[in-house]
N, C-alpha and C positions, 0 to 999 in steps of 0.2 A: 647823284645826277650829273656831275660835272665829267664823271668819266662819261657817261652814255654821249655828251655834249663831243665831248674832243673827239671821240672814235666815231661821233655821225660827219662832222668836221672834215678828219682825217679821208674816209670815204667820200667825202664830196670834193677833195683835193686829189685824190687817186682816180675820180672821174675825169677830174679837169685835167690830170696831166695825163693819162694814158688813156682816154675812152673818146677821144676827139679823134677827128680825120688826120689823120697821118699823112695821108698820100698827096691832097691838096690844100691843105693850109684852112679849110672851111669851119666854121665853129658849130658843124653838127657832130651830134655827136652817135656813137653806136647804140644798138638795141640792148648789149646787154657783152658778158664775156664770158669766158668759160674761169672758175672759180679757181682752178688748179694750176692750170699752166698760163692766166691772163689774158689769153688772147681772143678777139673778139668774136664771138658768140657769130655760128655761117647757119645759112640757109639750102637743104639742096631741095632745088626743085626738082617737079617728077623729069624733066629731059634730063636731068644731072647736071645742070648747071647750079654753079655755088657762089650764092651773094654773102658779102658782110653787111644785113640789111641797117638801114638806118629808118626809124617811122617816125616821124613827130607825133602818130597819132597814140604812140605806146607811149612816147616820153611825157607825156602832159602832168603825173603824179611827180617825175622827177624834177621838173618846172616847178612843182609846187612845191615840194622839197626844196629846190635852192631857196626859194623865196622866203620860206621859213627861216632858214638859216639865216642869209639875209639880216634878216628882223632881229636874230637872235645874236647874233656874234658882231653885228656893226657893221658886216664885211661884204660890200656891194659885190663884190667880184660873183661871187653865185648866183643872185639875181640875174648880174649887169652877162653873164656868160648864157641862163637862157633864152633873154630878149635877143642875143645879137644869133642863138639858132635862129626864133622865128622871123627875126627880121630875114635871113638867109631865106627863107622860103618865100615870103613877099615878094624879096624881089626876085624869085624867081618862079612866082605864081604865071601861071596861064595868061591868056590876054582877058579871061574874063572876070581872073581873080584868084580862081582857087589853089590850093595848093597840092602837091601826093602826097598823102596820106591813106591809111586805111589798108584795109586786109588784100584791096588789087591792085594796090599799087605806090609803091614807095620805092626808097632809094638804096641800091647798090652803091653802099660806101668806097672801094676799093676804086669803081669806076663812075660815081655817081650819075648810072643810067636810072631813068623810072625800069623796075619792073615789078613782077607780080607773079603768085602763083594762080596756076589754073586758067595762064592764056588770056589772062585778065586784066594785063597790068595798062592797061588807057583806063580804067572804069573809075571811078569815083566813087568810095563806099565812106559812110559814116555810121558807126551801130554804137550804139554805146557806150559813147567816149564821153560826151559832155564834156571839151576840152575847156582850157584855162582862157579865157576869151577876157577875162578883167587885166592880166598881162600880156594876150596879145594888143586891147587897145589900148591899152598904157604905152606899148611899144610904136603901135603905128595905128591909130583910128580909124582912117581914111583905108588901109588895107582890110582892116576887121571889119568893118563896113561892107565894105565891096564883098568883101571874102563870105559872110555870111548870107548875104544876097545870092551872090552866084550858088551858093551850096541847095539853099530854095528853088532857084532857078535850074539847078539841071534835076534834081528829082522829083519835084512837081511837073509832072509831062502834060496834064489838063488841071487849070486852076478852075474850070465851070463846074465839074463834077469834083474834084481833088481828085484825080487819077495819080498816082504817084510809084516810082521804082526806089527799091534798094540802091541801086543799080544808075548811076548819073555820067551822063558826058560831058568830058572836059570841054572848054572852048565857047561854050554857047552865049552868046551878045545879048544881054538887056540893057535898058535904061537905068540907069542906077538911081536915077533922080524920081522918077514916076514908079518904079519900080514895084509899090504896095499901093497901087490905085488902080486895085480891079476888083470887077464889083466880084462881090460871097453870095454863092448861093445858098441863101437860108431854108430853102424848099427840098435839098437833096434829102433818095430814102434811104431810114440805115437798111448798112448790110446789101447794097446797090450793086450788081453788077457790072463788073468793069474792070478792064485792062490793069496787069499790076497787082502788086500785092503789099496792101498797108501795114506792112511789119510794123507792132506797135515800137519795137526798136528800132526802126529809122523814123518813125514822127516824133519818137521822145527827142531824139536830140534836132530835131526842126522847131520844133518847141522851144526846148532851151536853148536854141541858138538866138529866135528871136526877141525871147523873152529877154535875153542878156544885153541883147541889142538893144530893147527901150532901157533899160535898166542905165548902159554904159551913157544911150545918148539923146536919149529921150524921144526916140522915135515912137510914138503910140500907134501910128500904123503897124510895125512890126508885130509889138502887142497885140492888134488887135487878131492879127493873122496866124499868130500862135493859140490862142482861145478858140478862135474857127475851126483850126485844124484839130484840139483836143477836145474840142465839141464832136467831131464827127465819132471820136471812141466813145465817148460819152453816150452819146445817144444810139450808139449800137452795144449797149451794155443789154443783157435779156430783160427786161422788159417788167419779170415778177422777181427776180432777184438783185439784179444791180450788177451780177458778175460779166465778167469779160472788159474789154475784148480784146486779140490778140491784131484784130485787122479790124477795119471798119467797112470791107465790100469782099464780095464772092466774086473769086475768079470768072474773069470770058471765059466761054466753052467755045475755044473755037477749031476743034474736031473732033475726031474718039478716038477714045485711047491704045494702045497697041494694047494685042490682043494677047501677045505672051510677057509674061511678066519680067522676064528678064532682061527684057529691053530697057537699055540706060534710061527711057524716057517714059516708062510707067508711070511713075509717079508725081512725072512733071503737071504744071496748073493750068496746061494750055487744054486741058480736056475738062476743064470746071473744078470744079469744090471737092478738094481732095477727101476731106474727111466726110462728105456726104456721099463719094464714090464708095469709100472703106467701110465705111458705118452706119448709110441712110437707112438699109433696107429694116435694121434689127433697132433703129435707137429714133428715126422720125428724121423731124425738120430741127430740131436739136443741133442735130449731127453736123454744124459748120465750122469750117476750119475757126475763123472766126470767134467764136464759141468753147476750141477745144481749150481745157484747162489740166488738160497733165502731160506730158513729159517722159519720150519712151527712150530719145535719146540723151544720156549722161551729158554730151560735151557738147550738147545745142543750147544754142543760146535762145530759143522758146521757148514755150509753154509760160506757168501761172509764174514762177519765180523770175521772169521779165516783166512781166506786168506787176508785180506787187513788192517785187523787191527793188531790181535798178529802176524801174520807170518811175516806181510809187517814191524811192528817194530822190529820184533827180528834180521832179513834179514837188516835191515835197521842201528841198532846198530851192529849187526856182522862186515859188512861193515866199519863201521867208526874203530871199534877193529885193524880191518887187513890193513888200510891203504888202500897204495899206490895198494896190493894185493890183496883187498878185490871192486876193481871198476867194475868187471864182477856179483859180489853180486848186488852192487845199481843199476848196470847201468837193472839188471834183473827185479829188484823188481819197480825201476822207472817204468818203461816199463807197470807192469801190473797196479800199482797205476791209472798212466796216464790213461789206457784205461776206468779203475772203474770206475771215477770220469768223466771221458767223457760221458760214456754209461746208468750209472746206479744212479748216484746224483744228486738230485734236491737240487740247490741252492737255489728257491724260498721255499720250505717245510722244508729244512735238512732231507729229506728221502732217503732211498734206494727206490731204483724200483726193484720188485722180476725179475729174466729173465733167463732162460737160455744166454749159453756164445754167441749165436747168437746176445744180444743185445736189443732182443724187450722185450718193458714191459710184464709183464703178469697182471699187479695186475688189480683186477677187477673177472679174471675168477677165474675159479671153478676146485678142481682136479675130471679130469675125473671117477675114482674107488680106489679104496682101494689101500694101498701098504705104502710101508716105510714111504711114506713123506705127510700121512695123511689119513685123511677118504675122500670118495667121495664126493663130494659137495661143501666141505671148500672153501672160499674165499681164492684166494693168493692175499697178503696185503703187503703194503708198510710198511715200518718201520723205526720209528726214528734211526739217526746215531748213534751206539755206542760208548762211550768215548773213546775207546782204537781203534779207527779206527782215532779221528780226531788226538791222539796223534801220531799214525803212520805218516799221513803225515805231520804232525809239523816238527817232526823226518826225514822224509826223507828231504822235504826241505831244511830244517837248512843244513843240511850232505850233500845235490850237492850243497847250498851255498858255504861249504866250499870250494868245490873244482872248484867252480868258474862256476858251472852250474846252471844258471836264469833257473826256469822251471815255466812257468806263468800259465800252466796246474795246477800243484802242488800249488801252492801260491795266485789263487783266487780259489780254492778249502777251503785251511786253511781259506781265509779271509772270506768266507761265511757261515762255520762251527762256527770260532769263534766269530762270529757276534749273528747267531744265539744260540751262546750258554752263550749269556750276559757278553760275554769279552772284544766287545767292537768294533769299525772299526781299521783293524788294515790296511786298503788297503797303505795308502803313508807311506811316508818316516819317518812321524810324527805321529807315531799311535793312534788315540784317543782311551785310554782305559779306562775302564767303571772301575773307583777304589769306584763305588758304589755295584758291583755286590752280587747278596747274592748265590753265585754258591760257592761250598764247597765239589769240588771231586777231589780229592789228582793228577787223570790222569790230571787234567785241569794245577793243578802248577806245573808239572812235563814239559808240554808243553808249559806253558809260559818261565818256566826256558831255555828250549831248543831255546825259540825265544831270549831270552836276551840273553844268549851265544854265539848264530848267528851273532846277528847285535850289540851289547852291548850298545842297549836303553836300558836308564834308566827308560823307564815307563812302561819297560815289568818286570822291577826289583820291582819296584812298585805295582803292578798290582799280581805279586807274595808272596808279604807278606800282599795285603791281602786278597788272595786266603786262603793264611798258616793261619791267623787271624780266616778266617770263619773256615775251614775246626777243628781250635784247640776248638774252641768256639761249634762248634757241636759233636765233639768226644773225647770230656776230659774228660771223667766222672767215679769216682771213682776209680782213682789213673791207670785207665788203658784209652785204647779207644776203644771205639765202636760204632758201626755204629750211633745211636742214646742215649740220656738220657735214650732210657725206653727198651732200645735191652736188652735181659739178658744173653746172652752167645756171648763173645766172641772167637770166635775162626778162624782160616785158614781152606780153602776148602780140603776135601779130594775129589782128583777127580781119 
């Protein structure tokens, strides 16, 4: 283990001296660099212009990684290097707090301008990050604070109905102090029409922002505004199954749509419910985006494996964060896991089944015409489980273990996940685990670590290092990691 220590070390010394700003002395650092010849990882945008981006929103694992280190070698320097990035963004956050990050907008290293792809780069996006928020307010409170508010503040556009954007503008002026003293409408309908679209991946991490927020500072207003908000998913779940949702309201219709389909704006929401334009006439009232539970495009971040993989673990570790306070979070998130893994997992394949939230298969047919979620004809197809769905319920499991909740739904779900994913029968008490496995993806020993934590078998601890073995033995290569020996840029997603 001691070698794996010094070359993670060595790597994290080869960040600090070569993968910082060059050009102005600033302690941010790059996205990533190219493996072969060093140099920092560019961006061309579609005009052809070429950033050396810098995100903070991509660095937040490697914040977590120094902090590890940290803790293990005695040596502040990696910590103390990436509090003095965020603090760099603080102060050089908006007047109302926030900072650029995200997929429209972040920073040109070379010239540390904001920009963005796709003409975007004023917007404020957060999808999926769940950032390191326990070391940003370690670092500066009073900005984590602010910063978290204002993130609230520009994507909630109507707090009476929760109207809400992907999609948030920099600059916008609240009280910071009154700030969570407005009243919640406990009367709104699901599934409501209205302006906006409730990516359940931009509420997850409004959620976990505030949830982290009473957690850090004991705001319970924060809390309570996180509940509110993952109420509204909740109770737009279907109704006979529990499944959904990917939104919690259906698109304004506010005009009709073009008439030929090749128009960039077909498939835009400004003409109502996408998936009840593509699919009402053959599948009912069903048919709401809202509702859809499968996944036509590979590299979207939709469909069910956001709601039951990153949502259901972010929801899932939120919970465990908050405690005793946080059992309205799992007892939520249990709730939809259970019905997914009832309605839509095949044990015998490890697939999804495509469905709407009514439950029945689709896969097999055909989309009836044109629109968002594909071309007419396309097969809807089952799909192998994604990694970060079987670590969800590893995750949830272990977390109603703790608190003394058997969920047998949940835990022969895990056991036939990890079975078919060459980890091994983990069904009795005595797990036999596969310590031949040549499986080497970091989510797999993130979740075995979660089962040895649970039950503190030692052959889940086993089974763990040499998960860490394969996984070092295929990503060590030339004093950094990357996916493969022959990947040549390594870098973090900009999304």
């Amino acid at each position: 283990m001691q070698n794996m220590l010094d070359y993670l070390t060595h790597y994290a010394d080869t960040i600090l001296k070569h993968y910082r700003d060059p050009y102005h002395g600033t302690p941010l650092f790059f996205d990533g660099c190219n493996s072969f010849n060093g140099k920092p990882v560019t961006w061309k945008n579609t005009d052809g212009a070429e950033w050396e981006p810098s995100n903070i929103a991509s660095q937040q694992n490697l914040f977590r990684f120094f902090c590890g280190l940290s803790a293990l070698t005695n040596q502040p320097k990696y910590k103390q290097a990436a509090q003095e990035a965020i603090q760099w963004h603080f102060d050089h956050a908006d007047a109302s707090g926030l900072i650029r990050w995200g997929g429209h907008s972040f920073l040109d290293l070379k010239t540390l301008n904001t920009v963005g792809p796709e003409n975007k780069n004023m917007v404020h996006e957060l999808k999926h990050h769940c950032p390191f928020y326990e070391l940003m307010y370690e670092t500066n409170p009073t900005a984590t604070s602010r910063m978290i508010k204002a993130i609230w503040n520009c994507h909630v556009t109507n707090w009476g109905n929760m109207e809400m954007s992907r999609h948030g503008s920099y600059g916008l002026e609240f009280d910071e102090t009154t700030f969570w003293d407005k009243p919640q409408n406990r009367h709104l309908e699901p599934l409501r029409e209205m302006k906006g679209l409730s990516f359940v991946n931009i509420g997850n991490d409004l959620v976990f922002s505030a949830g982290m927020l009473y957690k850090l500072d004991g705001d319970e207003r924060a809390l309570s505004w996180a509940e509110f908000l993952m109420s509204q998913y909740v109770n737009s779940r279907h109704p006979d199954t529990k499944l959904g949702c990917y939104q919690y309201n259906r698109p304004l219709k506010t005009g009709d749509a073009p008439v030929d389909e090749n128009d960039p704006q077909y498939t835009f929401s400004f003409w109502g419910d996408r998936a009840q334009r593509q699919f009402g006439p053959e599948y009912g009232d069903v048919a709401k985006e809202a509702w859809v539970l499968f996944k036509m495009d590979e590299e979207a971040l939709n469909g069910p494996e956001g709601i039951y993989g990153d949502c259901g673990l972010a929801q899932t570790l939120l919970a465990r964060e908050l405690g005793k306070d946080g059992k309205q979070l799992l007892d939520w998130t249990t709730e939809g896991l259970e019905a997914w893994a009832h309605y839509a997992y095949d044990a015998e394949t490890n697939e999804i089944k495509p469905m709407f939230a009514d439950g029945k298969d689709l896969a097999g047919q055909q989309i009836p015409r044109y629109g968002y979620y594909g071309k007419k004809g396309v097969k809807i197809i089952r799909r192998p489980v994604p990694l970060q769905v079987f670590l969800a319920y590893v995750t949830n499991w272990a977390e109603n273990r703790s608190v003394e909740i058997q969920n047998n739904t949940i835990w022969s779900t895990v056991c036939a996940m990890a079975k078919h994913f060459d980890l091994g029968n983990w069904v009795s008490d005595e797990p036999s685990v596969n310590l031949n496995t040549q499986a080497d993806e970091p989510l797999f020993l993130f979740a075995v670590l979660e089962m040895y934590q649970a039950t503190n078998n030692a052959s889940y601890l086993a089974l763990a290092e040499k998960l860490g073995r394969n996984i070092f033995q295929r990503s060590a290569n030339r004093d950094i990691f990357t996916a493969s020996s022959k990947q040549q840029a390594y870098s973090l997603p900009v999304r």
